[in-house]
N, C-alpha and C positions, 0 to 999 in steps of 0.2 A: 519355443520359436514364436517371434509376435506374428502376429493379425498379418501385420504389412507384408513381411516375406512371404506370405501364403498367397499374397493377391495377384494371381498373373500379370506378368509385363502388360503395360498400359502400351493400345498401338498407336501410332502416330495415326492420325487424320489423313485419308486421299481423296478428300472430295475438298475440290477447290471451292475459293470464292464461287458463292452464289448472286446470281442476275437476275432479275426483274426483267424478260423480252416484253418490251411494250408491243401493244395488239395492232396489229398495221393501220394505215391510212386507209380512209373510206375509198381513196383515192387508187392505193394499190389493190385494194379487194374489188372495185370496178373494172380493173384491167386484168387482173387474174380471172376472172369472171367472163371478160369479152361485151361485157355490159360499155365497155370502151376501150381503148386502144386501139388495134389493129385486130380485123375480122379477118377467117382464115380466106375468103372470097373477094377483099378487096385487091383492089393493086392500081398503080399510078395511071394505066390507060382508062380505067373502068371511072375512074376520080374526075379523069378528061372529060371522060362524054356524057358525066353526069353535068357537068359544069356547065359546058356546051352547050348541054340542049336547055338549062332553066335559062340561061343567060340568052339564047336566040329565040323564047317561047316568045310567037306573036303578039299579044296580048301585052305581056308584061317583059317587055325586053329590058337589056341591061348589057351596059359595055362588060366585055369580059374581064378587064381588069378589076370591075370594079363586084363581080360574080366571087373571082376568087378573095378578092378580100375582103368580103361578106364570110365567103367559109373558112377562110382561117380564123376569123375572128369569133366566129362562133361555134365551130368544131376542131379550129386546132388542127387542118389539114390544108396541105400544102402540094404543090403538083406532083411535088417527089416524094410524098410523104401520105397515104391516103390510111390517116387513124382518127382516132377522136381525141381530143384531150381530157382526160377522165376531172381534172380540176372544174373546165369547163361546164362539163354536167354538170358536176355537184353544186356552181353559183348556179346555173340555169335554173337546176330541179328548188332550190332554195327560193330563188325569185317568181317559180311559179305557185309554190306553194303560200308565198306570202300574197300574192295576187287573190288566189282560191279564197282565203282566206277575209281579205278585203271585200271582193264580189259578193262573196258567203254574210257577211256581216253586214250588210246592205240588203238581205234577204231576197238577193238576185236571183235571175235564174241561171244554172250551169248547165248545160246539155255533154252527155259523155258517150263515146260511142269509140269502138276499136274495128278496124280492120282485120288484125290478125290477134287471136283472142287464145290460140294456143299459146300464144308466148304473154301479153300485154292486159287481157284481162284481169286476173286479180289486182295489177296496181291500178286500174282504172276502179276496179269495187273499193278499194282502199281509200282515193280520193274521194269518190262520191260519197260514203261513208263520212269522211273530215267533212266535206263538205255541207253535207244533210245537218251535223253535228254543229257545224256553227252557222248554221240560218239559211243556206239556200233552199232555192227548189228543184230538187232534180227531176226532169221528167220520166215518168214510170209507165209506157203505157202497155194495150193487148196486143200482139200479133198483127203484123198487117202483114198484105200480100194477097194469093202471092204471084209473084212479078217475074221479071227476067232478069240476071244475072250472071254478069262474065259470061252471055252466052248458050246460061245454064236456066231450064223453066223451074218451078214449081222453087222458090225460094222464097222466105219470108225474113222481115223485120221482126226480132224478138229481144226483150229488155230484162237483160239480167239487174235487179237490184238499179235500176235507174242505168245500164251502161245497155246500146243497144248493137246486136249484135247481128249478125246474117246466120241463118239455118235453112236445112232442108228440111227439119222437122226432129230428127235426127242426132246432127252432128251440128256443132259450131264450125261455120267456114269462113276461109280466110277470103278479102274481098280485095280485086285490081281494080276493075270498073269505077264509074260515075252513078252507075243507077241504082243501086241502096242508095247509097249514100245522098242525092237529090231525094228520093223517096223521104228518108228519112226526116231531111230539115224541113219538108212541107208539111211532114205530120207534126213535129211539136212547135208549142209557142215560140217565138221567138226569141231565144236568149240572151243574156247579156254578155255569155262567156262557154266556148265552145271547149274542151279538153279531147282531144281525138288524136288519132294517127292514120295514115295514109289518105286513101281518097274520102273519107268525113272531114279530114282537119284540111283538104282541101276546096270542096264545097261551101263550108261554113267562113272561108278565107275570101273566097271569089261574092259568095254574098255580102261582106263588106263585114262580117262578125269579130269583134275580136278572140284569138286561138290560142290557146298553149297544146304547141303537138310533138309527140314525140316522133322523133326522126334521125334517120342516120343515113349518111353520107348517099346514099339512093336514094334519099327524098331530100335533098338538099335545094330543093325547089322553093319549098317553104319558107329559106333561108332568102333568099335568092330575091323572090316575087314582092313580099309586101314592102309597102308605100306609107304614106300619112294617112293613108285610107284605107289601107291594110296590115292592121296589126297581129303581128303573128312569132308568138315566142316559146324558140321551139329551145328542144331538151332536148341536147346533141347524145344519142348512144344506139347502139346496134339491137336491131329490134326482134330479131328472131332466135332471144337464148331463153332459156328456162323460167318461166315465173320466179321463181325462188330468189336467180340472180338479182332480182330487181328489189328486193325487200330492204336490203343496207340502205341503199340510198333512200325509199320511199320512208323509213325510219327515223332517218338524220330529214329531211326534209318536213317532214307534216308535225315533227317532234317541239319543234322552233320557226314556227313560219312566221 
């Protein structure tokens, strides 16, 4: 008997063609994420009266047609529609990184500071980080304080790695108020370039600084207010998700600035 009769039936193959799944869009992992798209808190009324009140703020008024097509145009939301456009970020976050990077190379000064540090801290260390890395000066300083806050005594200015934050000594806490944030910009030199979010990236605005803030559709003010004498370019995404979410983007951004 030969060789060949002994060799068990050969099986036919059941595994089909195979595919290559290319790895999604920075674009769809932003919105999977909630880093952009649609947050489970917004909705078209709440979109209203954000609009409203930046567009009738005394100071810096603006006809309201011309409010909202400020925010479509830079967050990709619409009356009936209250999301972010995750493309949107990703030119914003690219164009402030190439800025960073200009200021930086100029041996500027960049001043960095977050309001809410559970979510927004590590990409603000990240920046100052690139930043330090290609020539700025980030300011670093001790403890100040301590002052009054949202109401609340014994709170102090404290500077993570050049990014400056609010504590009670404690905890890292999130800030609504005006008064860190004033406190803060009289304490360091003058910059040539502010990176912040909520009430910093809106002090440093009103002093006539130029900002890159990040912001999402509640603070669409930022979008709203500045002028030829108020430069302010904000990086549309939703601000209170998990550090982590924010790393894709900060990667693709600081990667190719």
């Amino acid at each position: 008997m030969s060789k060949a009769r002994n060799r068990p039936p050969r099986l036919e193959s059941r595994i089909g063609p195979q595919y290559i799944v290319p790895p999604p869009k920075l674009e769809e992992v932003l919105e999977r994420s909630h880093v952009a798209g649609r947050a489970a808190a917004s909705s078209p009324s709440e979109l209203r009266r954000f609009v409203e009140r930046a567009a009738a703020d005394r100071v810096h008024r603006a006809p309201l047609d011309d409010a909202w097509a400020t925010v479509e145009s830079i967050f990709g939301a619409t009356v009936a529609d209250p999301r972010i456009d995750p493309a949107l970020t990703v030119s914003a976050a690219s164009r402030a990184a190439a800025r960073v990077s200009e200021v930086a190379n100029a041996n500027a000064r960049i001043a960095f500071a977050t309001s809410l540090p559970a979510s927004l801290l590590p990409a603000h260390l990240a920046i100052a980080r690139f930043a330090r890395i290609s020539g700025a000066e980030v300011p670093d300083d001790d403890d100040a304080g301590p002052m009054r806050v949202d109401g609340r005594a014994d709170r102090h200015l404290r500077w993570v790695d050049g990014v400056a934050v609010l504590t009670d000594g404690r905890s890292l806490l999130s800030v609504r108020g005006l008064e860190a944030a004033q406190e803060w910009l009289f304490m360091i030199p003058r910059p040539a370039l502010v990176i912040a979010d909520g009430p910093y990236a809106d002090v440093a605005l009103e002093a006539g600084i130029e900002v890159i803030a990040f912001a999402g559709l509640d603070h669409c003010s930022l979008a709203i207010a500045p002028s030829r004498t108020r430069r302010c370019l904000v990086v549309p995404m939703w601000t209170d998700r998990a550090p982590g979410a924010y790393r894709p983007l900060l990667e693709r951004a600081l990667a190719a600035p």
